[in-house]
PDB file of N, CA, C and O in Angstrom:
ATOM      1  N   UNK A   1       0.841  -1.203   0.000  1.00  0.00           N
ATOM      2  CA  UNK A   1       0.000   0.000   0.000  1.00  0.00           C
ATOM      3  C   UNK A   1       0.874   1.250   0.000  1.00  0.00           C
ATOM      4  O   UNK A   1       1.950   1.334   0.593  1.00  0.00           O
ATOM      5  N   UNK A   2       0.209   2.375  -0.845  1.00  0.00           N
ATOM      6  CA  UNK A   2       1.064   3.605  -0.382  1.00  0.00           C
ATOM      7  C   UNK A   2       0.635   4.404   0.280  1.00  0.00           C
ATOM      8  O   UNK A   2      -0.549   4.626   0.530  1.00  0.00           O
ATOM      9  N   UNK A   3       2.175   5.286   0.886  1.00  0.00           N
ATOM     10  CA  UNK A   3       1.702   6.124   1.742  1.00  0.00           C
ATOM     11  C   UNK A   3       0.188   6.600   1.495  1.00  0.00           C
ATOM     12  O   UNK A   3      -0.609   6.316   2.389  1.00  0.00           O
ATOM     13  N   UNK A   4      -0.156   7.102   0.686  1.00  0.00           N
ATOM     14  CA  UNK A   4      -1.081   8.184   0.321  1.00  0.00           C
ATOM     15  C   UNK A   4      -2.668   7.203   0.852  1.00  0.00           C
ATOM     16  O   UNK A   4      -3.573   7.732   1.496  1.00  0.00           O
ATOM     17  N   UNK A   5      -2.680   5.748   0.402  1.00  0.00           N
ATOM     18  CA  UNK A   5      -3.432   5.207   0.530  1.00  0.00           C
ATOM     19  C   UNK A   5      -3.799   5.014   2.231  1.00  0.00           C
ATOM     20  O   UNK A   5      -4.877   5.052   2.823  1.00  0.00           O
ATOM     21  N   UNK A   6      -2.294   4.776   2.747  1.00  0.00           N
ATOM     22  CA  UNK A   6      -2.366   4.476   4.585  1.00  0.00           C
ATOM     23  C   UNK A   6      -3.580   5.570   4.959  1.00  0.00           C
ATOM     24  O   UNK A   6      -4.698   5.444   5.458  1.00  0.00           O
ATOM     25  N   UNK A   7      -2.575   7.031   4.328  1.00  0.00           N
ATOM     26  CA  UNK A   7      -3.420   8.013   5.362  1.00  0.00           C
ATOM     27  C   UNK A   7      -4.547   8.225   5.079  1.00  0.00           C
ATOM     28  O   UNK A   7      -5.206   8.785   5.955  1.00  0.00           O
ATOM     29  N   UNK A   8      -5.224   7.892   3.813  1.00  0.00           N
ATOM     30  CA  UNK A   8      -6.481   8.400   3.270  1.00  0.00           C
ATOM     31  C   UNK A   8      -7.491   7.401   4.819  1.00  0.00           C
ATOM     32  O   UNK A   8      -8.371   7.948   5.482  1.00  0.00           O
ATOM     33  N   UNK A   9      -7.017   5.926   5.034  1.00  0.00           N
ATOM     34  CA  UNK A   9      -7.386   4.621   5.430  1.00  0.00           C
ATOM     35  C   UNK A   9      -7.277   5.464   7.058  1.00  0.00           C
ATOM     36  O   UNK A   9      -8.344   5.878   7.511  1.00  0.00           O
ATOM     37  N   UNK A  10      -6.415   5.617   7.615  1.00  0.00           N
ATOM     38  CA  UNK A  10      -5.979   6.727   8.686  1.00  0.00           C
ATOM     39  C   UNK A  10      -7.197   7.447   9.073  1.00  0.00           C
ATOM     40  O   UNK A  10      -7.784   7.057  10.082  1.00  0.00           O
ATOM     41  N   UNK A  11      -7.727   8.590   8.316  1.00  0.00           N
ATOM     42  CA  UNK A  11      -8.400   9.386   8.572  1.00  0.00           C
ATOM     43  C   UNK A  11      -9.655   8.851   8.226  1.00  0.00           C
ATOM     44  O   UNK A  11     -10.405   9.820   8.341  1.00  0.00           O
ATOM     45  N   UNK A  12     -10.394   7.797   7.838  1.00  0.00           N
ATOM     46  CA  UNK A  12     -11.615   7.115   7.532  1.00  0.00           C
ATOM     47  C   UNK A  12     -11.373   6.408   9.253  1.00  0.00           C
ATOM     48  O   UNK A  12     -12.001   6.683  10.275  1.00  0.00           O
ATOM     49  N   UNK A  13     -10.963   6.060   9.183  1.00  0.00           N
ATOM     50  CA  UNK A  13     -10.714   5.144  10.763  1.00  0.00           C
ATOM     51  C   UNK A  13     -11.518   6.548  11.763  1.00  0.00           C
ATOM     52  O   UNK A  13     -12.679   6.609  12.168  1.00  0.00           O
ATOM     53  N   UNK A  14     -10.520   7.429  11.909  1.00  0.00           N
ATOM     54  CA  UNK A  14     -10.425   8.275  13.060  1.00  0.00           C
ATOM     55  C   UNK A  14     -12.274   9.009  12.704  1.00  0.00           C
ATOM     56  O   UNK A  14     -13.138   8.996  13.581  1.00  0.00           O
ATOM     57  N   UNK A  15     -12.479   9.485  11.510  1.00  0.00           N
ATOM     58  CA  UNK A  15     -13.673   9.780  11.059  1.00  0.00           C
ATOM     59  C   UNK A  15     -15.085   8.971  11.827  1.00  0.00           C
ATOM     60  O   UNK A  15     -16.021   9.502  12.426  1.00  0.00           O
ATOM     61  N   UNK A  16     -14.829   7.511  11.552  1.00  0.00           N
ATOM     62  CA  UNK A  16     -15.765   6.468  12.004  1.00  0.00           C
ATOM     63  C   UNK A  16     -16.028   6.637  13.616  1.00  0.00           C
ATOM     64  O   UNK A  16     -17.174   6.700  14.062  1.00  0.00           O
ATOM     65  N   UNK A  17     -14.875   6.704  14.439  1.00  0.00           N
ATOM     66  CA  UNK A  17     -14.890   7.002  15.498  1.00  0.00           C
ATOM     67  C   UNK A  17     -15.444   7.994  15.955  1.00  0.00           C
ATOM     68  O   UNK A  17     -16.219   7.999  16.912  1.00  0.00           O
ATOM     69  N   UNK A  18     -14.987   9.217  15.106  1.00  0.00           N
ATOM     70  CA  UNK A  18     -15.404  10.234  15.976  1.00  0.00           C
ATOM     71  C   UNK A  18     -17.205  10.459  15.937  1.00  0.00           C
ATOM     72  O   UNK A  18     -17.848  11.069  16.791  1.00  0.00           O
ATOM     73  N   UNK A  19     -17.789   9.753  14.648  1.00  0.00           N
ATOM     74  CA  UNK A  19     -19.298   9.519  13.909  1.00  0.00           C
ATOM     75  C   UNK A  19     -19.845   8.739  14.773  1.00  0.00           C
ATOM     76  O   UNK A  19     -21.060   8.560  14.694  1.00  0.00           O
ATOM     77  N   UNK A  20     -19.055   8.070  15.834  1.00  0.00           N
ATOM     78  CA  UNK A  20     -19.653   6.792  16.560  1.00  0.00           C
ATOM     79  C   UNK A  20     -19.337   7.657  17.788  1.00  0.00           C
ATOM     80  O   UNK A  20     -20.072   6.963  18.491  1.00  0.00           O
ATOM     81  N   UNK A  21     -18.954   8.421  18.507  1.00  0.00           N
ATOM     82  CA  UNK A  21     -18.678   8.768  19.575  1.00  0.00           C
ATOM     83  C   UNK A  21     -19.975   9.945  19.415  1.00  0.00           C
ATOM     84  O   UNK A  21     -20.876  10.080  20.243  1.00  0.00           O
ATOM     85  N   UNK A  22     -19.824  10.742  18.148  1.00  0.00           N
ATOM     86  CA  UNK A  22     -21.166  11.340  19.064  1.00  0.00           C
ATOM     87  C   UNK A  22     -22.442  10.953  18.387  1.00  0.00           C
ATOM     88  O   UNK A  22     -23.361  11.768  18.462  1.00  0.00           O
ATOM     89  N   UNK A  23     -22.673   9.664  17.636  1.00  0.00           N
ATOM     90  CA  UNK A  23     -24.013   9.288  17.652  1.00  0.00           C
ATOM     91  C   UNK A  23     -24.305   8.784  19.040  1.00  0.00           C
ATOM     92  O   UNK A  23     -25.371   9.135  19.545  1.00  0.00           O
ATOM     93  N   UNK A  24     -23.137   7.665  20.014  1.00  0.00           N
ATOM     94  CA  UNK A  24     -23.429   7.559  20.917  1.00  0.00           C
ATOM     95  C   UNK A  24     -23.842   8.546  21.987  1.00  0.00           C
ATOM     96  O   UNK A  24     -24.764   8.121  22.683  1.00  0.00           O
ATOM     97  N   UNK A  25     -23.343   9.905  22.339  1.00  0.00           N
ATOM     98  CA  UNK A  25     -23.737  10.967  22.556  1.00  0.00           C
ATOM     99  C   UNK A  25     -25.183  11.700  22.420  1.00  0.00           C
ATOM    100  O   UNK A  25     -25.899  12.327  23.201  1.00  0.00           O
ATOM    101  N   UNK A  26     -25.248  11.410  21.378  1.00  0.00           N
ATOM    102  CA  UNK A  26     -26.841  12.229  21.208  1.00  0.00           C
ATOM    103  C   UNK A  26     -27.768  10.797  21.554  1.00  0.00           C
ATOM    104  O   UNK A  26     -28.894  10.778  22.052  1.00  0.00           O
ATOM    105  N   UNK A  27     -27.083   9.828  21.206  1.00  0.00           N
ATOM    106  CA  UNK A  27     -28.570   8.705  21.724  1.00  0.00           C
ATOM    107  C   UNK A  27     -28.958   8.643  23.304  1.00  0.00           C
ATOM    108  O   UNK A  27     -30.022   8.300  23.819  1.00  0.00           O
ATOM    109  N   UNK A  28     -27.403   9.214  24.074  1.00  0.00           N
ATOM    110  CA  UNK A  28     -27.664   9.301  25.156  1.00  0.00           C
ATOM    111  C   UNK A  28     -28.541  10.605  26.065  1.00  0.00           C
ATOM    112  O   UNK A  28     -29.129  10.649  27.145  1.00  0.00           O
ATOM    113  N   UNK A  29     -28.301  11.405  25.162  1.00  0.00           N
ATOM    114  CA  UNK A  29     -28.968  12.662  25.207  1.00  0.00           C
ATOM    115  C   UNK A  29     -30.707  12.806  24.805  1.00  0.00           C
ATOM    116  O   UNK A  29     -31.504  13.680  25.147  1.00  0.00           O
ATOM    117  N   UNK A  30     -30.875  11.787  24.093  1.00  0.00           N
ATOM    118  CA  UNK A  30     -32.175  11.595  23.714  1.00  0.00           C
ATOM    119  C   UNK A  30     -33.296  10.704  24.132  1.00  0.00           C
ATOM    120  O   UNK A  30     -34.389  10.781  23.570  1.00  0.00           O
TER     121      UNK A  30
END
């Protein structure tokens, strides 16, 4: 894989997380 590919893969990761941290958030809120 190349670099370019790691980080694209990198920031989809960190993305997912952060999409899952505050759906969990608002479900708790709701």
């Amino acid at each position: 894989m190349s670099k370019k590919t790691q980080k694209i893969v990198v920031y989809l990761m960190l993305i997912a997380m952060l999409a899952g941290t505050v759906l969990s958030g608002l479900s708790m809120l709701f």
